[in-house]
VEXDRENKE-116980 format. One line per 8 residues: number of its first residue (from 1); their letters; for each residue x negated, y negated, z of C-alpha. Coordinates in Angstrom, 2 decimals, padded with zeros to 5 digits. Example, Ala and Ser with C-alpha at 12.3 -4.5 7.8 and 13.67 -1.06 7.14 Angstrom:
! residues 2
1	as	-012.30:004.50:007.80 ~ -013.67:001.06:007.14
This chain:
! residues 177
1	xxxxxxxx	-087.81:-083.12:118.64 ~ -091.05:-081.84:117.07 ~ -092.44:-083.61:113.63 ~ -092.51:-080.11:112.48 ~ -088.39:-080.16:112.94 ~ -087.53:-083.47:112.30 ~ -089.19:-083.60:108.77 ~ -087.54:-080.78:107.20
9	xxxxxxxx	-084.32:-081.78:108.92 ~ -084.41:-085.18:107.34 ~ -085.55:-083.72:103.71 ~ -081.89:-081.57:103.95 ~ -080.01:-084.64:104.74 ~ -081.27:-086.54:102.57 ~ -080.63:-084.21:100.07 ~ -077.27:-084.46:100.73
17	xxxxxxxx	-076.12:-087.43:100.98 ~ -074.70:-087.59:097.31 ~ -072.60:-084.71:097.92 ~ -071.26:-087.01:100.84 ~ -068.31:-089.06:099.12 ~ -066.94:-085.12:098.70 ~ -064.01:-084.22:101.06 ~ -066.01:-082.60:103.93
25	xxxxxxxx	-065.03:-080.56:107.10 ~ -066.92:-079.80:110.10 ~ -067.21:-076.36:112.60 ~ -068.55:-073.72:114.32 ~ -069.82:-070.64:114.16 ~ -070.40:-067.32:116.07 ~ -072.02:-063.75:114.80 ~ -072.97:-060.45:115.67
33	xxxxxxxx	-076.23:-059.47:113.88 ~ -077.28:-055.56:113.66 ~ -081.33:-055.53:113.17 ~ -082.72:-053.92:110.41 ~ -086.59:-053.15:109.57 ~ -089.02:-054.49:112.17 ~ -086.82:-056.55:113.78 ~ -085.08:-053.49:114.61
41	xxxxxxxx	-088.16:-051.65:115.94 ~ -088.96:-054.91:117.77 ~ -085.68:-055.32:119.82 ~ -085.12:-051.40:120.17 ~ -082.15:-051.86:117.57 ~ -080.03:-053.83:120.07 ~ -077.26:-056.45:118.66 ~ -077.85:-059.94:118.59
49	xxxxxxxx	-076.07:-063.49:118.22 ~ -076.12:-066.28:115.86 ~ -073.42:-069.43:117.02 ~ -073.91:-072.88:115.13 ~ -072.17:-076.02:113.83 ~ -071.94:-076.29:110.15 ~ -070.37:-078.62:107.39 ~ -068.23:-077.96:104.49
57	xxxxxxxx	-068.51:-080.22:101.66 ~ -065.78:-079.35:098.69 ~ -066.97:-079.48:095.10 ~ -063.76:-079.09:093.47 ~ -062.16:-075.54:091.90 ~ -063.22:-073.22:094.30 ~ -067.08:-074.22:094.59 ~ -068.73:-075.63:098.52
65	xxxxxxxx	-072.04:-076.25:099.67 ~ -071.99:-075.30:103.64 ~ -075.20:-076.92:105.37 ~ -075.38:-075.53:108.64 ~ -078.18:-075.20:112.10 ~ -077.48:-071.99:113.66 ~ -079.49:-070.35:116.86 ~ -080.52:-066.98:116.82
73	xxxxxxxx	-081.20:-064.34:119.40 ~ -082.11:-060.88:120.13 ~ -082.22:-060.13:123.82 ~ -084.19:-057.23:125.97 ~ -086.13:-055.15:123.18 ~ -089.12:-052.98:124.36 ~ -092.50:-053.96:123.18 ~ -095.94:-051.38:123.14
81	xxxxxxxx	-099.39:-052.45:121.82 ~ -102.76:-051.14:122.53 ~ -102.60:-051.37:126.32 ~ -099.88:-053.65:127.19 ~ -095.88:-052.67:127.41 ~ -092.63:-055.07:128.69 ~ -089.55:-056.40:127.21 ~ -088.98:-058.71:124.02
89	xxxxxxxx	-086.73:-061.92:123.17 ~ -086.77:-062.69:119.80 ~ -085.53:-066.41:119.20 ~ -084.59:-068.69:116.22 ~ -083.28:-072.15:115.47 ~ -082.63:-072.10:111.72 ~ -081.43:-074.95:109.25 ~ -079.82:-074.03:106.05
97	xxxxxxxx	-077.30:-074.29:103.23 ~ -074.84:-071.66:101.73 ~ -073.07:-071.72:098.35 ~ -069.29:-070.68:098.81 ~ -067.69:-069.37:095.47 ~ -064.16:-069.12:096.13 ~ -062.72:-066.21:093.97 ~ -059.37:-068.08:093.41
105	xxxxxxxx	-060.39:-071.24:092.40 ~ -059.24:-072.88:095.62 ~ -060.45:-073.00:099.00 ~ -058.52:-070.09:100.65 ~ -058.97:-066.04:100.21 ~ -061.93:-063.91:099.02 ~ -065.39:-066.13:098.31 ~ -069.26:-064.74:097.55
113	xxxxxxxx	-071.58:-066.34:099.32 ~ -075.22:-067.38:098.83 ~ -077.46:-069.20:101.13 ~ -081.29:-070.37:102.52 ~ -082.38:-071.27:105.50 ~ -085.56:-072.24:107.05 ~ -086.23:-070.54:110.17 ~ -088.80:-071.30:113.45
121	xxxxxxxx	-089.06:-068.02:115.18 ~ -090.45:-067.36:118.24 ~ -090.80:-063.58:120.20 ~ -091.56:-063.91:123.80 ~ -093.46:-060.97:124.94 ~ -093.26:-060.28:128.43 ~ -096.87:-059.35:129.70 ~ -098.34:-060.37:126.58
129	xxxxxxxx	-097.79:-063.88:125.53 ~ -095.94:-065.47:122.57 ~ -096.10:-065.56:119.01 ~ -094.29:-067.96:116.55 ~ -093.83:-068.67:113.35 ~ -091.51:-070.79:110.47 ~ -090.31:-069.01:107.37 ~ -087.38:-068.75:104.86
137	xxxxxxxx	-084.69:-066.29:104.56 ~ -082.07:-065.98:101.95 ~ -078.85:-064.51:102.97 ~ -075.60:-063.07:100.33 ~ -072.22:-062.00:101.83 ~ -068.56:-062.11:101.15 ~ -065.62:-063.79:103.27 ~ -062.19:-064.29:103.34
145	xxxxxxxx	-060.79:-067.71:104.23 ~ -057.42:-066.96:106.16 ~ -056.39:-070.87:106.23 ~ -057.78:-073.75:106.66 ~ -059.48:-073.26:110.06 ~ -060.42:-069.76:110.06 ~ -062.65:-067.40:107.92 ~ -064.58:-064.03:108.49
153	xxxxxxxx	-067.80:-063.65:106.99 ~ -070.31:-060.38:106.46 ~ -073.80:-061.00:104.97 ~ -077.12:-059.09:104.88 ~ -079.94:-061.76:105.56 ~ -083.55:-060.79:105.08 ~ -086.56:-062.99:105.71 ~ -090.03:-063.05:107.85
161	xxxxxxxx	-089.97:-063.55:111.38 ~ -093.26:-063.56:114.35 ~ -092.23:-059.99:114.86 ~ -092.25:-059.36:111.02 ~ -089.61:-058.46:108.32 ~ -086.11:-060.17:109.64 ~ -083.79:-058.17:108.15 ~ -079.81:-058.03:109.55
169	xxxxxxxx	-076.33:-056.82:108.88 ~ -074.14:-059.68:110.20 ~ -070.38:-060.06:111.14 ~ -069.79:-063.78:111.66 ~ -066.25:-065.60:112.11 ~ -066.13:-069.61:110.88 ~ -063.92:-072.30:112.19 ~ -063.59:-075.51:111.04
177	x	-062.20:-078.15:112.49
């Protein structure tokens, strides 16, 4: 793992280890994301994935922090610069935490959602090289929490990314173990 990871990652966990003695879960995820802005442009609007592991930690009357790592891609975009053409893959391993406000004071039903995550992009041109870079994004959705495994989960996330603005439209489900 690179220092320019493992710094960061131990900053978040550090972070929350006095949220630890908390009843916490663990999971998975999976989404669909829909590009928007220059993402979109970048990928020639095709759908992506996001799948990751994340943690639930429960503050009590409908309030949980969700730290999560998730891995992005957008697959098979068309690229065109000044003389050079080919195909793009957009990629992203992202570390983050969301804010879960459960609307019935209890972990189960409707819940708005809030989160950050720091992202390290990287578009792989073909033809033309690579081009990287690590930035924020801040995401805000709604769910609904069916029971205690399984939830479904749309947000609109919007950050920067190597190709530019990282906007999406994504339809994620969550299940915890």
């Amino acid at each position: 793992m690179r220092m320019k990871t493992l710094f960061p990652s131990l900053i978040l966990a550090t972070a929350m280890l006095p949220l630890a003695a908390q009843q916490t879960e663990a999971g998975i995820q999976g989404s669909l994301l829909f590009p928007q802005s220059d993402l979109r442009s970048s990928v020639d609007g095709r759908v992506g994935f996001e799948i990751g592991v994340h943690g639930a930690i429960d503050l009590g009357e409908g309030n949980e922090v969700r730290p999560r790592i998730d891995y992005t891609r957008y697959d098979g975009g068309s690229f065109s610069g000044s003389s050079l053409s080919g195909s793009t893959l957009v990629e992203a391993i992202g570390i983050g935490a969301d804010y879960l406000r459960y609307l019935e004071g209890r972990r189960r039903g409707l819940y708005a959602v809030g989160g950050v995550e720091l992202n390290w992009w990287n578009a792989h041109y073909r033809h033309a090289g690579n081009e990287r870079d690590t930035s924020p994004s801040l995401m805000v959705g709604v769910g609904h929490r069916f029971n205690s495994a399984v939830a479904m989960e749309f947000n609109i996330d919007s950050g920067h990314s190597a190709v530019g603005t990282a906007t999406a439209i994504k339809g994620g489900v969550f299940y915890r173990f």
